[in-house]
C-alpha positions as CSV (number, residue, x, y, z in Angstrom):
1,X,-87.3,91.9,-39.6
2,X,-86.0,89.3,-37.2
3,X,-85.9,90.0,-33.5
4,X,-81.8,89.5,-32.0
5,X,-81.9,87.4,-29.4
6,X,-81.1,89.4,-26.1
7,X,-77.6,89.4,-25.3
8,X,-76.6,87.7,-22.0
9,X,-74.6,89.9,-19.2
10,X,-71.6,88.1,-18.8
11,X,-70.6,87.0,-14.6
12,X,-68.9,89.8,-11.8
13,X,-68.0,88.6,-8.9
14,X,-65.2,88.9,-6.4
15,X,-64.1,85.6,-4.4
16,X,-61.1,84.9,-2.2
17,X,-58.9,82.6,-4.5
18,X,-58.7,80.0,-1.9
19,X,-62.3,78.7,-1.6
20,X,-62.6,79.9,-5.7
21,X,-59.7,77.3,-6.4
22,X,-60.8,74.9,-4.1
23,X,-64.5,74.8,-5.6
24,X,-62.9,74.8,-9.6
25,X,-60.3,71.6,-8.2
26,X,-63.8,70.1,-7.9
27,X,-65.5,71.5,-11.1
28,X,-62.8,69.4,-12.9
29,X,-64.6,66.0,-12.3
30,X,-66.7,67.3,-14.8
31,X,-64.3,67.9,-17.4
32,X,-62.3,64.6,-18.1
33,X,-64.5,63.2,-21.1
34,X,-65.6,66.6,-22.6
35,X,-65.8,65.9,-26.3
36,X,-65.9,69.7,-27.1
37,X,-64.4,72.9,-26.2
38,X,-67.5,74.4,-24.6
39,X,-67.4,71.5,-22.0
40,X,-64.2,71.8,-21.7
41,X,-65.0,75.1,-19.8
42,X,-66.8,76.0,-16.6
43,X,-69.9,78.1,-16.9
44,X,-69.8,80.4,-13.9
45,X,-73.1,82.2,-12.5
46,X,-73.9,84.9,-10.7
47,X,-76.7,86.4,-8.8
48,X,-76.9,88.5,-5.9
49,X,-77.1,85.0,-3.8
50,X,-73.5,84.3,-5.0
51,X,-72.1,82.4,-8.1
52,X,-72.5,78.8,-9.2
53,X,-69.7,76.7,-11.1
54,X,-71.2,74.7,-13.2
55,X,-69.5,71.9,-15.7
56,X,-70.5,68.7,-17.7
57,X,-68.9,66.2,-19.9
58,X,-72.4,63.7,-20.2
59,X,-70.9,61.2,-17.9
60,X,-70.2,63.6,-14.8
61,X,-71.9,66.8,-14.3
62,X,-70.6,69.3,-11.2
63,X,-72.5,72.0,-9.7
64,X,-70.8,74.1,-6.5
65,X,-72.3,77.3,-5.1
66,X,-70.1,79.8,-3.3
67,X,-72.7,81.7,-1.2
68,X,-72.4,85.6,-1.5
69,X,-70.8,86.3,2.7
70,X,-72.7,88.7,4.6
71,X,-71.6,92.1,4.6
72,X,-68.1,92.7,6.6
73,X,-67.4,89.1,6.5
74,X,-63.8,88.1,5.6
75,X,-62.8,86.9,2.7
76,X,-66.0,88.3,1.5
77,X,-67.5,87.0,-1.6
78,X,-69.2,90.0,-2.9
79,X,-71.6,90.0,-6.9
80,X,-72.2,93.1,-8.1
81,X,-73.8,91.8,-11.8
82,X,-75.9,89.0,-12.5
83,X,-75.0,87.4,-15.6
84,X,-73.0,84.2,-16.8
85,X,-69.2,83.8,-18.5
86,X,-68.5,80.5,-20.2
87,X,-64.4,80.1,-19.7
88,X,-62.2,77.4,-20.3
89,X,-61.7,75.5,-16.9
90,X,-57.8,75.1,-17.0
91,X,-56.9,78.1,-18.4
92,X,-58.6,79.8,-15.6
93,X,-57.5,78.0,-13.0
94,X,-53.6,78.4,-14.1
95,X,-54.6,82.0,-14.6
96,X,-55.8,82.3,-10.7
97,X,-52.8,80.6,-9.7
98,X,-50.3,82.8,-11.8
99,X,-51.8,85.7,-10.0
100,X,-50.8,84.5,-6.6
101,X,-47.8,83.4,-7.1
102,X,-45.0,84.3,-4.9
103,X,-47.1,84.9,-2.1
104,X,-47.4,82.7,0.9
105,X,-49.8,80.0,1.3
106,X,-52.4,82.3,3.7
107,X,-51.7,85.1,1.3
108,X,-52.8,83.4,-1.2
109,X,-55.7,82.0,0.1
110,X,-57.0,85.6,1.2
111,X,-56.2,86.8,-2.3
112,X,-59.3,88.6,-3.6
113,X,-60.0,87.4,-7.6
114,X,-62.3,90.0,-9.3
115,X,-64.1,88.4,-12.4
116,X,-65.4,90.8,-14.4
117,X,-66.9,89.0,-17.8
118,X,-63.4,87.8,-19.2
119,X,-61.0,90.1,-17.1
120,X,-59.0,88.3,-14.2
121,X,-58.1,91.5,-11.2
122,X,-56.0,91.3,-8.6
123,X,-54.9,93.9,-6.4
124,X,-51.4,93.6,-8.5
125,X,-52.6,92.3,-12.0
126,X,-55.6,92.3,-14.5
127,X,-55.6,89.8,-17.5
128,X,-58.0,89.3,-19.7
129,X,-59.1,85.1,-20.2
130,X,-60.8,83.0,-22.9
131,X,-64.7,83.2,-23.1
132,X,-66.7,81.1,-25.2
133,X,-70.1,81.9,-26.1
134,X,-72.3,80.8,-23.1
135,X,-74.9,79.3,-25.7
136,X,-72.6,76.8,-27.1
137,X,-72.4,74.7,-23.4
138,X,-75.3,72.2,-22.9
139,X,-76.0,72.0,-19.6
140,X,-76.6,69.1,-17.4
141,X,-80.7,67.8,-16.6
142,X,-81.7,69.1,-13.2
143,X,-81.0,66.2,-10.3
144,X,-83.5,63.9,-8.7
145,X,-84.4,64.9,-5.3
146,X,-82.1,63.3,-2.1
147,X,-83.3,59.6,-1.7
148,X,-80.9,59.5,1.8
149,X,-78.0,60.8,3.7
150,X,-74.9,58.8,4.2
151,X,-72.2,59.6,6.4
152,X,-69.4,60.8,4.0
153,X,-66.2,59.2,5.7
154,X,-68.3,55.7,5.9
155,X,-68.8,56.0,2.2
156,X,-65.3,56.7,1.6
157,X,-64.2,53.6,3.7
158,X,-66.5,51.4,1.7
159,X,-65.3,52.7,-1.4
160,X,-62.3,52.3,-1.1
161,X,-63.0,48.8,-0.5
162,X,-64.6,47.7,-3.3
163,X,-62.8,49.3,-6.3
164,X,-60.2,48.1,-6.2
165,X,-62.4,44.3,-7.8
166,X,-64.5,46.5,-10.2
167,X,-63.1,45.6,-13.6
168,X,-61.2,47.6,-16.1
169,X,-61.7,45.5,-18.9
170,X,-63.8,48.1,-21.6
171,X,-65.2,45.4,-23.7
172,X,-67.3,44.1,-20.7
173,X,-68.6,47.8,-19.6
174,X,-71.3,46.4,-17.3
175,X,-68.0,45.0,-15.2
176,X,-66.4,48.3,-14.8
177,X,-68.7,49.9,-12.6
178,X,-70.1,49.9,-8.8
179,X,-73.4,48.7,-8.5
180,X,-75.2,50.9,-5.9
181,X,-78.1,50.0,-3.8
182,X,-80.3,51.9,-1.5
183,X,-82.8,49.4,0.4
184,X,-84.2,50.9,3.3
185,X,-81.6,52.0,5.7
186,X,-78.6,50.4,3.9
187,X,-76.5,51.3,0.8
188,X,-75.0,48.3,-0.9
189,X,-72.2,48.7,-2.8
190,X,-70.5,46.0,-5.0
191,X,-67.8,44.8,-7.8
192,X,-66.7,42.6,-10.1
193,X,-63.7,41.7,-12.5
194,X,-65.4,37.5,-13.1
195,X,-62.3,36.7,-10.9
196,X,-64.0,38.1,-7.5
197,X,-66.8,39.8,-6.0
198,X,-66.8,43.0,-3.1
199,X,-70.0,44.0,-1.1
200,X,-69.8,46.4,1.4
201,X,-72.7,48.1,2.9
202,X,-73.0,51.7,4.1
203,X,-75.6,53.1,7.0
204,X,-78.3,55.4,5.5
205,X,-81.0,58.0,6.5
206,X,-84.0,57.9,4.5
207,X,-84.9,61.1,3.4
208,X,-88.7,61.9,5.0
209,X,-90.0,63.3,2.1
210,X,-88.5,61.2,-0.4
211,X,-91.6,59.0,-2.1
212,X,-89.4,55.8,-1.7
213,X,-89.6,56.9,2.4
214,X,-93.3,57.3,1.9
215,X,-94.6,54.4,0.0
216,X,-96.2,51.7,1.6
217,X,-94.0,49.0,-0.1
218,X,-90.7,51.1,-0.7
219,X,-88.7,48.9,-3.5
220,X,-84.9,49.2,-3.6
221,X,-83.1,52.2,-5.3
222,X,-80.3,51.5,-7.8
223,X,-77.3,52.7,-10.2
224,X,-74.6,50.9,-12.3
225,X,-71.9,53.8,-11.9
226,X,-68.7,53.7,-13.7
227,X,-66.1,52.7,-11.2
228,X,-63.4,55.5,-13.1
229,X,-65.5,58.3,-11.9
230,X,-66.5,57.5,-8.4
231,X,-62.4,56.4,-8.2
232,X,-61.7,60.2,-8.7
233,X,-64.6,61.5,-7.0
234,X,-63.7,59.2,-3.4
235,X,-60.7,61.8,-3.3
236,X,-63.2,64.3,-2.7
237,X,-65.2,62.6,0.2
238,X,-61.8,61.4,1.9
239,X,-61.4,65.3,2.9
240,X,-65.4,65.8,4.2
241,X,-66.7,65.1,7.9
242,X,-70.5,65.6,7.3
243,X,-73.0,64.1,5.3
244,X,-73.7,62.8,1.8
245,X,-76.8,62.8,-0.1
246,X,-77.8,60.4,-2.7
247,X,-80.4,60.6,-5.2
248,X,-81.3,57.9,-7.9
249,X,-83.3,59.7,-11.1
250,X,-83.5,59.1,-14.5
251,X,-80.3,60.6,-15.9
252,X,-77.7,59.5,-13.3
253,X,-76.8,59.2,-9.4
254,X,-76.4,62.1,-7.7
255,X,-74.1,63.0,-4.9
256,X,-74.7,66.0,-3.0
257,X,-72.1,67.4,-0.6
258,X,-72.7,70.4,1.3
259,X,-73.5,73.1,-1.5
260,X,-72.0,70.5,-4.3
261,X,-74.3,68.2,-6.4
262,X,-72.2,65.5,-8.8
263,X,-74.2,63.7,-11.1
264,X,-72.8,60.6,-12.6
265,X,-74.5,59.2,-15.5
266,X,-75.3,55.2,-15.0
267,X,-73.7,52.2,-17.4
268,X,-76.7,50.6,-18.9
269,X,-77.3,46.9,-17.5
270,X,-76.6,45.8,-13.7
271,X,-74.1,43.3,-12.1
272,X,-74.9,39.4,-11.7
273,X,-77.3,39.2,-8.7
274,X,-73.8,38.3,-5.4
275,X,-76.7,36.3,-3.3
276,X,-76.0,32.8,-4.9
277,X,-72.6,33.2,-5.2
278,X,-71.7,34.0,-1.6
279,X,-72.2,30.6,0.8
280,X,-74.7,30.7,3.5
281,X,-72.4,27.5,5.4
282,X,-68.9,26.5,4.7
283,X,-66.6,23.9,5.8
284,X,-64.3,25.6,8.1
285,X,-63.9,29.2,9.3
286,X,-60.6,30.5,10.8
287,X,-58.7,33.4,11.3
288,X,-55.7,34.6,9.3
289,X,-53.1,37.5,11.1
290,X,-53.4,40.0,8.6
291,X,-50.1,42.0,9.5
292,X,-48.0,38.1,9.0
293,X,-50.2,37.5,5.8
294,X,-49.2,40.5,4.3
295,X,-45.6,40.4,5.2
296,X,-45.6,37.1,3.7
297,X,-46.9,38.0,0.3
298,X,-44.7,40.9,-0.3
299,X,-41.9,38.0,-0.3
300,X,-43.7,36.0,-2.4
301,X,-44.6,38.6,-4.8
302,X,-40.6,39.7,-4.4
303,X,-39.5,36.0,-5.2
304,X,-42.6,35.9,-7.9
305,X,-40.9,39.0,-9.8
306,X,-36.9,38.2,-9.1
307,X,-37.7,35.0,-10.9
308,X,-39.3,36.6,-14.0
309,X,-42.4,34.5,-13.5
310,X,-45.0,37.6,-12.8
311,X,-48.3,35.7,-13.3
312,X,-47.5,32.5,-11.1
313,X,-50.1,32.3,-8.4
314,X,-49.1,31.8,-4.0
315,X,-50.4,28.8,-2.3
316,X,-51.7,28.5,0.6
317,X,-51.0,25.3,2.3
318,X,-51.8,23.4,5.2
319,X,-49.3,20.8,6.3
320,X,-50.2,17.6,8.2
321,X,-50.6,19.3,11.2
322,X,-52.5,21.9,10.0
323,X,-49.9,25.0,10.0
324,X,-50.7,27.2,7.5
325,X,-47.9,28.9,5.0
326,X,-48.2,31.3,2.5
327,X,-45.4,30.5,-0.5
328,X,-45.0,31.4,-4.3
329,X,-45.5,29.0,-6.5
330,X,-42.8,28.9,-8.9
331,X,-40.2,26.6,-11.2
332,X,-40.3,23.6,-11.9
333,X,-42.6,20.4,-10.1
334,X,-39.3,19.6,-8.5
335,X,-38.6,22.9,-7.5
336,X,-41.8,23.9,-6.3
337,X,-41.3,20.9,-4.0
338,X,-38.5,22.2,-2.4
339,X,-40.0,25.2,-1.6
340,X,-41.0,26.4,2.0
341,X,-43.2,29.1,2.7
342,X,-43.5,31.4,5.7
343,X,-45.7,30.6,8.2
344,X,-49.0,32.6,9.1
345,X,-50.8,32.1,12.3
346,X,-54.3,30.9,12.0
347,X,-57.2,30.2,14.5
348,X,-59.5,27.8,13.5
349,X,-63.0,29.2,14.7
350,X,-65.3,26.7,13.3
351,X,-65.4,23.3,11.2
352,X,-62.3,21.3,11.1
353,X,-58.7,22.7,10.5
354,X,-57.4,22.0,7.3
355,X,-55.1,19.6,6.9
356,X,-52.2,18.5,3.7
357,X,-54.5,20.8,1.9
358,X,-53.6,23.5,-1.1
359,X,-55.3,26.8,-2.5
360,X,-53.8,28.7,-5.2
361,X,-54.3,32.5,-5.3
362,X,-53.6,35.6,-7.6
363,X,-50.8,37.6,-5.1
364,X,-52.6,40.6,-6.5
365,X,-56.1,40.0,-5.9
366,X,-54.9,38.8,-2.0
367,X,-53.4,41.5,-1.6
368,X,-56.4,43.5,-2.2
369,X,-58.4,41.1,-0.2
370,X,-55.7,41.8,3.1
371,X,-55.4,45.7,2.2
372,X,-59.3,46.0,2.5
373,X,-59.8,44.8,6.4
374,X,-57.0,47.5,7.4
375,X,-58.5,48.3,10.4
376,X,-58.8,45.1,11.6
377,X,-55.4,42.9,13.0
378,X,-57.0,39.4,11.6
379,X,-59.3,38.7,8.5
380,X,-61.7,35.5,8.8
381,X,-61.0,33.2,5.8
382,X,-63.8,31.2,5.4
383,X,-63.2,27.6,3.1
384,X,-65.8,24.9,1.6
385,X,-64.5,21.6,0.7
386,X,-64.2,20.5,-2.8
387,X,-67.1,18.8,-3.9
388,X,-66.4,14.7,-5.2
389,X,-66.1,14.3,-8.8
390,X,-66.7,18.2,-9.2
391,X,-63.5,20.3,-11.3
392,X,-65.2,23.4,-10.2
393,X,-62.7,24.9,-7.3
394,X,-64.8,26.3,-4.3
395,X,-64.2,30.3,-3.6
396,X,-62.8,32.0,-0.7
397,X,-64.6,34.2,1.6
398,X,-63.1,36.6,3.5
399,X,-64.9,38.7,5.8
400,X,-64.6,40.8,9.1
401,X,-66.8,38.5,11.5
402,X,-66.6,34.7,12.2
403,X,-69.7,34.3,10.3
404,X,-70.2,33.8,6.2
405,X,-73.2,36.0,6.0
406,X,-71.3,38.9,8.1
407,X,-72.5,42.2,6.7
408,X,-70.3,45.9,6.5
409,X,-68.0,44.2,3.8
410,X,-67.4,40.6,2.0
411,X,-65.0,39.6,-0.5
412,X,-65.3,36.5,-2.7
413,X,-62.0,35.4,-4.4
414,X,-62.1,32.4,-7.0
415,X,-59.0,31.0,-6.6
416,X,-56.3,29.8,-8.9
417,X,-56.2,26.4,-11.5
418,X,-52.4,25.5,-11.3
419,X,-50.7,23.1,-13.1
């Protein structure tokens, strides 16, 4: 006769809705490519430590642990079974929020949620949710251990930086994510679309006991993490003052925030090497004022649109003199010639100023190029001459510093062939 397998307790807990809520807004991340029902749920935990979310969809995996409050402490998260429920994720958060309804925000928040196996209690309600068979969820493989610590606002900054180049093009999947390198004390971030390259470094902590810390000859940590995910999970870190880990391991990157892990399974291949591409000298550096720049494109862009022509390029041009305009580039030759643009001040810090001189630009990838130095009232635009004979056109570099090889963030931007 064959032995039954031992049946599993299913999860009790009590939890304040507010933090419970906050910690399944979270669990979500790891829900938006579940192919089956079973992922489609959160598999919740509990011990007499407290209870653990946990959900996975193979490319993002979430873990939060609400720590069981000492006794008196209000809201009190309080276990009184040990066991584990498998319930659908948006079912039960609708559920929760059903419950609380008509009360005010703090109410709310306060709200005591009793979980007993598939029954939802309030103080006012009890209703019964879907629960699937804990065996049917597959659960995520355990993280690597914390390679370093970054500071989470810093990372956000970054981020937020370079995302915007990654591409979205699903045929080249090796384009569409952030290339993430730990070397030393520095986490490298970068992008690509073909059309332009990001890199933006972030300040790390070494973790002491990490064996990359320890080695002799520590070689760089990296991931090739899809650019989707970490776009969803940057709305996470723009809310957290403290510290991030990372950790680099065999089946993904991990971020761990406070009592949160997110593993984010890597794209197979890595990003052209950026050191080639970016130039050690250029021809002239100066300095652009962002504020004017970006005034000035939104009329171009305007004028690009109101004349139905939505993929001409802006020019950049440098008169005679060497005053700089920013117009769009559209109509006719004869036109175009007519056109003036608005002038943008400009500083010429090194090299010679440019002089009857034009560079063609996508207004969208500019303006992504201005947007990213917000905290900064100029942006150094950095130019090499075309070479004699060549038809390749030199890129732009724009960076923070008067310098080419300026570190914190750089931004490569092939510019346009117009006819």
């Amino acid at each position: 006769m064959s032995q039954q397998p031992t049946p599993i307790a299913t999860a009790h807990f009590t939890a304040p809705y507010g933090p419970l809520a906050d910690a399944l807004t979270v669990a979500e991340y790891g829900t938006v490519c579940a192919p089956t029902p079973a992922q489609h749920c959160v598999l919740i935990e509990t011990d007499y430590t407290g209870l653990t979310l946990r959900t996975h969809d193979y490319e993002t995996a979430v873990s939060i642990t609400i720590p069981a409050s000492a006794p008196g402490t209000v809201p009190a998260t309080v276990l009184t079974q040990t066991g584990a429920s498998l319930l659908p994720l948006t079912q039960l958060k609708k559920a929760m929020a059903a419950m609380v309804a008509g009360e005010t925000k703090a109410t709310a928040t306060r709200t005591t949620i009793t979980l007993d196996g598939d029954l939802l209690i309030t103080d006012h309600l009890a209703v019964p949710v879907t629960a699937l068979p804990v065996g049917e969820f597959v659960p995520a493989h355990k993280p690597a251990p914390i390679a370093a610590h970054l500071d989470a606002q810093e990372l956000h900054r970054q981020l937020q930086r370079v995302l915007p180049a990654a591409g979205t093009d699903d045929s080249l999947p090796v384009l569409t994510g952030v290339q993430m390198t730990l070397t030393g004390r520095t986490l490298t971030l970068s992008t690509t679309d073909r059309y332009r390259f990001t890199v933006a470094d972030v300040p790390a902590t070494p973790h002491p006991d990490h064996p990359q810390t320890t080695a002799a000859h520590p070689g760089p940590l990296t991931a090739l993490v899809p650019a989707s995910v970490l776009n969803r999970l940057s709305k996470h870190l723009k809310t957290h003052t403290g510290t991030v880990g990372i950790a680099f391991g065999t089946f993904g990157l991990t971020l761990t925030v406070d009592a949160t892990t997110i593993t984010i399974r890597e794209l197979d291949g890595n990003l052209p090497r950026y050191g080639a591409m970016f130039p050690t000298t250029v021809d002239t550096s100066l300095t652009l004022h962002r504020a004017t720049a970006q005034r000035a494109l939104k009329k171009c862009r305007a004028l690009i649109t109101a004349k139905g022509e939505r993929d001409s390029p802006v020019t950049l041009r440098w008169d005679d003199h060497g005053t700089l305009t920013l117009a769009p580039r559209i109509g006719e030759p004869e036109e175009r010639a007519r056109i003036k643009g608005m002038t943008i001040a400009s500083t010429t810090l090194a090299g010679t100023t440019p002089t009857a001189r034009e560079v063609h630009a996508n207004p969208a990838f500019l303006r992504d190029a201005l947007d990213a130095f917000a905290d900064s009232d100029t942006v150094t635009l950095h130019l090499r001459n075309p070479k004699e004979g060549s038809t390749n056109l030199p890129p732009l570099l724009f960076t923070a510093g008067p310098h080419p090889t300026a570190t914190d963030y750089r931004h490569l931007l092939m510019p346009v062939r117009a006819s």
